[in-house]
MARTOR-551876 format. One line per 10 residues: number of its first residue (from 1); for each residue z negated, x negated, y negated of C-alpha. Coordinates in steps of 0.02 Angstrom, whole numbers, plus 50000, padded with zeros to 5 digits. Example, Ala and Ser with C-alpha at 12.3 -4.5 7.8 and 13.67 -1.06 7.14 Angstrom:
BEGIN
1> 49610 49385 50225; 49643 49316 50053 $
//
This chain:
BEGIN
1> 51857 49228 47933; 51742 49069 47953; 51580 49154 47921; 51610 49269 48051; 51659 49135 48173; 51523 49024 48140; 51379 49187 48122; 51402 49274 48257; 51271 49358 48375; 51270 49220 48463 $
11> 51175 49117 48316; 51023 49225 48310; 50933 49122 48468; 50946 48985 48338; 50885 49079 48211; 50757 49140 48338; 50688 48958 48373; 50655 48926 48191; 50598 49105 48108; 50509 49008 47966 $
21> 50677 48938 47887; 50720 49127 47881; 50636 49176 47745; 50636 49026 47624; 50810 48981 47669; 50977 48982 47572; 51086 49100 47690; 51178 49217 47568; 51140 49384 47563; 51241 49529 47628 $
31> 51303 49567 47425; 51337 49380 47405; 51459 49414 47565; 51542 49568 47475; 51586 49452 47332; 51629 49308 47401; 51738 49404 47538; 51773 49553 47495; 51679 49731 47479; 51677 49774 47669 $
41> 51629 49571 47719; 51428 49657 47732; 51493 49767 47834; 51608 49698 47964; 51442 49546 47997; 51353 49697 48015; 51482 49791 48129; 51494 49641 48252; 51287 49626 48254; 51257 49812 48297 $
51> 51402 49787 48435; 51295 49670 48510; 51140 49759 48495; 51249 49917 48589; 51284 49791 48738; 51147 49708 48743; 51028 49866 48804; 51195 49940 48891; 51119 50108 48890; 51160 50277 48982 $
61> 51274 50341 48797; 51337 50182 48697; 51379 50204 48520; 51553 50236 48489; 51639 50127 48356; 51635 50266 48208; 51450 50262 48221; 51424 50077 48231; 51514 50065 48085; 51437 50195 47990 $
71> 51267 50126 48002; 51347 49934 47969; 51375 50029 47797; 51234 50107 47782; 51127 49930 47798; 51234 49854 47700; 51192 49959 47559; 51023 49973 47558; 50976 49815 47597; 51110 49729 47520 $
81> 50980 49587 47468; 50942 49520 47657; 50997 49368 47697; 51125 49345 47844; 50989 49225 47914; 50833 49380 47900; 50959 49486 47982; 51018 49368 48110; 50802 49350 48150; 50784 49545 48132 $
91> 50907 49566 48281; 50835 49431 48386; 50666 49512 48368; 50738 49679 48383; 50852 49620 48550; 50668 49554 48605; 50585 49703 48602; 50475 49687 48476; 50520 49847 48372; 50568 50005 48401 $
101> 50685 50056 48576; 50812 50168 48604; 50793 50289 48756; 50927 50300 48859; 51059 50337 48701; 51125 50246 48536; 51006 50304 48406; 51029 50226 48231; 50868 50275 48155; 50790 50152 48292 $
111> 50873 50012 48203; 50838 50071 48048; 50644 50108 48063; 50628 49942 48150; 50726 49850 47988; 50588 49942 47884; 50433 49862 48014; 50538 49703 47999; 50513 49696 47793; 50352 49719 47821 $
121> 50326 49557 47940; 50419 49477 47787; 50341 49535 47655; 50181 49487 47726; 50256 49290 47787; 50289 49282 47612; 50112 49319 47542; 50046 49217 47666; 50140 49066 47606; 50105 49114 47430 $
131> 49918 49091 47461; 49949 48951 47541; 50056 48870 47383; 49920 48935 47265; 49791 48848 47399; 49900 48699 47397; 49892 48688 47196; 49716 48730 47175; 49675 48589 47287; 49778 48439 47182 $
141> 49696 48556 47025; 49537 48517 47069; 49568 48320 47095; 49614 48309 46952; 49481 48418 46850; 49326 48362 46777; 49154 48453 46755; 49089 48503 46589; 48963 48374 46594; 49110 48234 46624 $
151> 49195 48307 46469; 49058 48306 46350; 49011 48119 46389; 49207 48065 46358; 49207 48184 46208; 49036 48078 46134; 49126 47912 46193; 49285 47937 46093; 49185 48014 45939; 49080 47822 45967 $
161> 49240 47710 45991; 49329 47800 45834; 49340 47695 45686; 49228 47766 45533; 49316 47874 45403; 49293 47826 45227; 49288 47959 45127 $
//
């Protein structure tokens, strides 16, 4: 498969680099990937990730396939709307240390408590650059408004420059 190929674990340093595209971006999301390739697509992304993840910390007791893939499942069903490029940046940060850690042994409520702290980093990205749209708009709002007093005096000018009715 292609989209395994081209996102593979490898990708999230790029997605790493640029965390802002992340959110806003156009990656499909992991139910997208179950319809375009099939119901266990979500889950076989997800398999190789948490692979990774198992290397990467090589600890003391590695997961052993059967629970890799449960879990792949398991995120892949309840949070079927991430996008492969928010999960690609959750295991970068999560690879980075910046969640929860395992000690010494696979545990797969680390990974997902620390998806959990990582929807809250998004959620609150994505306020922030909703305030800053509605900052954005209220600026080119205000250009373009008028005061009261501006509005009465073009209200008395048109009422001057109108033609007289006859009644």
């Amino acid at each position: 498969m292609d989209f395994l190929k081209a996102n593979n674990p490898d990708r999230q340093m790029v997605v790493g680099a640029n965390p802002d595209q992340c959110f806003l971006g156009c990656s499909p999301s992991l139910r997208l990937l179950n319809a375009s390739y099939g119901q266990k697509a979500a889950a076989t992304w997800l398999t190789a990730q948490l692979q990774d993840v198992n290397l990467f910390f090589n600890m003391k007791e590695s997961a052993d396939l059967l629970q890799v893939e449960k879990l792949a499942g398991i995120i892949a069903i309840n949070y079927a709307y991430l996008t492969v490029d928010e999960l690609l940046l959750f295991f970068f940060r999560f690879n980075s240390g910046r969640y929860r850690r395992f000690f010494s042994y696979f545990d797969p409520s680390v990974i997902t408590d620390s998806i959990r702290d990582f929807l809250q980093e998004k959620y609150r990205v994505l306020e922030q650059q909703e305030e800053e749209r509605k900052k954005r708009e209220w600026e080119v709002h205000k250009k373009r408004a008028i005061t009261r007093e501006e509005y009465l005096k073009m209200k008395n000018d048109k009422k001057e420059n109108e033609p007289a009715r006859s009644g």
